[in-house]
Phi, psi and omega in degrees: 000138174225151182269168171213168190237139156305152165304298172338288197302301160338306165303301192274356172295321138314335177264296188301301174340300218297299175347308187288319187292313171318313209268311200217106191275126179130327174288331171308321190306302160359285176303312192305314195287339193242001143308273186306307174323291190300316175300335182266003182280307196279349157288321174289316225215044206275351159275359204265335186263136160356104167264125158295315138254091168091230166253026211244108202239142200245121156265142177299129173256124160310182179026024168226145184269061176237160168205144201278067174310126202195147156233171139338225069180111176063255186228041169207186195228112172255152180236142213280308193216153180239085192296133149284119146342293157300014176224176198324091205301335191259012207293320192277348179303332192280330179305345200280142206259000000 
């Protein structure tokens, strides 16, 4: 199975990184690797996390207040958004195809 990022999500996966290098040096690189962790749990495991919407389902990133938002589609896994837990939970909603 291989994933791909909505352009958005991308974009905000990058903006917390740097965020996270900035706060700290060596965390972004962090967050990035328990990022990449949660993505490879809903590729192994892509029925196993919570749906939110529709068919729109969330992995958790450790150490971080972040979750990885993904559907399905064939033989791959797209993410809609790389959300901070704590900010507008329905923001990503306009992304759903």
């Amino acid at each position: 199975m291989n994933f791909s990022f909505h352009p958005e999500a991308e974009k905000e996966f990058y903006e917390a990184v740097d965020y996270y290098e900035d706060v700290e040096a060596g965390l972004g690189y962090d967050f990035a690797l328990e990022v990449y962790s949660a993505i490879k749990r809903a590729m192994e495991f892509p029925k196993a996390w919570a749906i939110l919407d529709g068919n729109v389902r969330r992995s958790l990133v450790k150490r971080f207040p972040y979750g990885i938002l993904y559907f399905e589609e064939k033989n791959e896994i797209i993410i809609l958004a790389v959300m901070h837990l704590h900010r507008e939970p329905e923001y990503w909603k306009n992304r759903k195809r």
